[in-house]
C-alpha positions as CSV (number, residue, x, y, z in Angstrom):
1,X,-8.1,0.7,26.4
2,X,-6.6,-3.0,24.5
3,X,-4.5,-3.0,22.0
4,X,-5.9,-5.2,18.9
5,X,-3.9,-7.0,16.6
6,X,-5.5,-8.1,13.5
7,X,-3.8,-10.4,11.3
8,X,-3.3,-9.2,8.4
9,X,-3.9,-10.9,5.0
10,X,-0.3,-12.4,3.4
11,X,0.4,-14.4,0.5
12,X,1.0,-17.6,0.5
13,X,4.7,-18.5,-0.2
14,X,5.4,-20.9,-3.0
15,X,7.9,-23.5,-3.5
16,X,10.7,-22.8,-4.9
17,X,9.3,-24.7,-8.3
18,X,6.0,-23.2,-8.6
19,X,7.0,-19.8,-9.8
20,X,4.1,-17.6,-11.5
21,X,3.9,-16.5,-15.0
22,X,4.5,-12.9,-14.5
23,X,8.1,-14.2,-12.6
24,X,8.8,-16.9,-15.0
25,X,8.4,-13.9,-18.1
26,X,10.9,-11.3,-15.4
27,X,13.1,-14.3,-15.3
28,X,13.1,-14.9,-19.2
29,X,13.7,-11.4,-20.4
30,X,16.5,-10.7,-17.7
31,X,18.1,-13.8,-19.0
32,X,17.6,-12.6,-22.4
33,X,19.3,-9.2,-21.6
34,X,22.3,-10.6,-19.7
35,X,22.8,-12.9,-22.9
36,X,22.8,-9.9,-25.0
37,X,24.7,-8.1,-23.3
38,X,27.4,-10.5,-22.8
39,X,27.2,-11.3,-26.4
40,X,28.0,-7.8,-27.4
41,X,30.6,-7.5,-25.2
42,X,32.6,-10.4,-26.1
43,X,32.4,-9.5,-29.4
44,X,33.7,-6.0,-29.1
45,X,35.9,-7.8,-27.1
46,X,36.9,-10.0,-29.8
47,X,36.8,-7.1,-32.7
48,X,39.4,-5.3,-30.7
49,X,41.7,-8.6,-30.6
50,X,41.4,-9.5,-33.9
51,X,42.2,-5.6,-35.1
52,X,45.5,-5.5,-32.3
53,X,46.7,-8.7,-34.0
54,X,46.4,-7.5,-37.6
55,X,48.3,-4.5,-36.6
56,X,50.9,-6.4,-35.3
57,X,51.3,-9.1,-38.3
58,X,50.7,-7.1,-41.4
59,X,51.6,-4.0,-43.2
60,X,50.3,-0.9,-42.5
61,X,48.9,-0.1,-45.6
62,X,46.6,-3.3,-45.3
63,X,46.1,-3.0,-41.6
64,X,44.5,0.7,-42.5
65,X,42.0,-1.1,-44.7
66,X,41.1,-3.5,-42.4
67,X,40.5,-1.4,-39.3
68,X,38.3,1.0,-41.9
69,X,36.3,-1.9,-42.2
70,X,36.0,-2.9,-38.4
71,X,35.2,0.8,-37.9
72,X,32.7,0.9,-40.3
73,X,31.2,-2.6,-39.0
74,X,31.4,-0.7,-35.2
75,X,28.9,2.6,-36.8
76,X,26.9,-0.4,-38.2
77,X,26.4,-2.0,-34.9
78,X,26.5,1.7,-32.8
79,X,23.3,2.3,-35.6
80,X,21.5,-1.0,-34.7
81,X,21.9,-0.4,-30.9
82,X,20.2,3.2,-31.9
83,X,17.8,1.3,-33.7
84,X,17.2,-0.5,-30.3
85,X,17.2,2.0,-27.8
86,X,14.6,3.6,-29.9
87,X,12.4,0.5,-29.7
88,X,12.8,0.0,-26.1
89,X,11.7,3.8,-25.3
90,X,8.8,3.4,-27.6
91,X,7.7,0.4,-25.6
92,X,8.0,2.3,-22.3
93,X,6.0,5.2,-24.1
94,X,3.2,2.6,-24.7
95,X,3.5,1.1,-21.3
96,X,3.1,4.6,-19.6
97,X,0.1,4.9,-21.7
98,X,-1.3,2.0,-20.5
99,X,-0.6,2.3,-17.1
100,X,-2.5,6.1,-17.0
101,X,-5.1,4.3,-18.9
102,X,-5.4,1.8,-16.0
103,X,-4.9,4.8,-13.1
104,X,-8.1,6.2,-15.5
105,X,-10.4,3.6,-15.8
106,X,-9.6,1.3,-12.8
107,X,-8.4,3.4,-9.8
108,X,-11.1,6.1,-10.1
109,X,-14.1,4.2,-10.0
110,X,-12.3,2.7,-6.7
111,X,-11.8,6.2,-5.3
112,X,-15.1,6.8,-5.9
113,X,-17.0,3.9,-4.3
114,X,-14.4,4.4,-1.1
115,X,-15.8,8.2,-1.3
116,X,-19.5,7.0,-1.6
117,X,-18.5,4.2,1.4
118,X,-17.2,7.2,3.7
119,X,-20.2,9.1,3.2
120,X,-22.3,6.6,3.9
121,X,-20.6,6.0,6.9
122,X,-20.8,9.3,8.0
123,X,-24.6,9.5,7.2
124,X,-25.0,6.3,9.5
125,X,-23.0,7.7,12.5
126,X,-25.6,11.1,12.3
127,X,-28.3,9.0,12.4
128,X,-26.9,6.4,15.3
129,X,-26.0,9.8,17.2
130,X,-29.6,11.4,16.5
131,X,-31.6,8.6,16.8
132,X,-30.3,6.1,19.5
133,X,-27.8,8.1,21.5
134,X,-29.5,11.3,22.3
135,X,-32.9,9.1,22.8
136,X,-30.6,7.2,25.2
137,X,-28.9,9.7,26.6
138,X,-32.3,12.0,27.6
139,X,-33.8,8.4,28.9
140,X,-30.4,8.2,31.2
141,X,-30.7,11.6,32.5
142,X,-34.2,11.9,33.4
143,X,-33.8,8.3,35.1
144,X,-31.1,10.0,37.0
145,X,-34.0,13.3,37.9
146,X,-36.1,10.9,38.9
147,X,-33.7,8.7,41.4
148,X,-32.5,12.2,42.9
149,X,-36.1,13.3,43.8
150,X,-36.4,10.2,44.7
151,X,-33.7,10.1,47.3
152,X,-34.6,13.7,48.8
153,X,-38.3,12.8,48.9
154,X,-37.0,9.7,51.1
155,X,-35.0,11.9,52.8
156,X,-37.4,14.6,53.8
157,X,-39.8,11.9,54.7
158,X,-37.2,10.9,57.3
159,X,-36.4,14.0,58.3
160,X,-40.3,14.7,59.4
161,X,-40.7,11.1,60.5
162,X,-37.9,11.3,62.8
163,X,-38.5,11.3,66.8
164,X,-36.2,13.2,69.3
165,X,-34.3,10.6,71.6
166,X,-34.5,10.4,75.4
167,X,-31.5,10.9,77.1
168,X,-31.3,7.3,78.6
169,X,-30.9,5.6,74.9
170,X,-34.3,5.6,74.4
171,X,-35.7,2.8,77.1
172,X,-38.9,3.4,78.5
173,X,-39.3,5.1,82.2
174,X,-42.0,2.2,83.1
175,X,-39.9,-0.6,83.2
């Protein structure tokens, strides 16, 4: 029995500059996150500064004022990022959707034309085995009956045809 190798089917690599849309959009809204994520960490970043210096150069009474107001500009920006988080699991709600939609109405069908293809396949393998190989195979064994009576018949034949020999290796007693 061999061993076959079959190649198998690959994409074709591109260059590093021809990039396809659905990597070029990846690309744009992982940039777009790291930006915004950056941003809003910087300027926490720079809240918290600006709050440790006014502590540090002005009264208390004013510095409680101010820090109320960086509080209340923090709930503001916690809400928004609610807000946001919100939005984003909406928009994977919808993309589950779609992708059961596309499991539904795509993958299915396929399923069902590779059952139909088995079947098939099955149907023609009955039909090989009942039509050609047992037709074959009855053809092979009576060829094989008729070569064996063939070979005894040849064989009796001989067996009746055959002489005694004379003790001198058979030359004649004339000579």
């Amino acid at each position: 029995m061999g061993v076959y190798m079959v190649d198998q089917p690959t994409q074709p690599e591109l260059p590093e500059g021809d990039k396809s849309e659905k990597d070029e959009e990846n690309d744009g809204f992982s940039r777009w996150m790291m930006w915004f994520a950056g941003g809003l960490a910087a300027s926490i970043f720079v809240v918290l500064i600006i709050g440790f210096l006014l502590s540090l150069t002005s009264p208390a009474e004013a510095t409680v004022t101010r820090i109320g107001i960086i509080r209340d500009i923090f709930i503001i920006l916690i809400a928004l990022e609610f807000l946001l988080i919100i939005l984003a699991l909406t928009v994977l709600i919808l993309q589950i959707a779609r992708l059961i939609a596309m499991l539904r109405d795509e993958i299915k069908p396929i399923i069902g034309d590779t059952r139909d293809t088995v079947d098939t396949a099955k149907g023609t393998a009955k039909f090989v085995g009942q039509n050609v190989t047992r037709p074959v195979i009855g053809l092979s064994a009576f060829m094989a009956g008729v070569l064996a009576f063939t070979r005894e018949l040849g064989g009796i034949r001989r067996a009746i045809r055959k002489e005694p020999r004379d003790d001198d290796g058979g030359q004649d007693d004339a000579a």
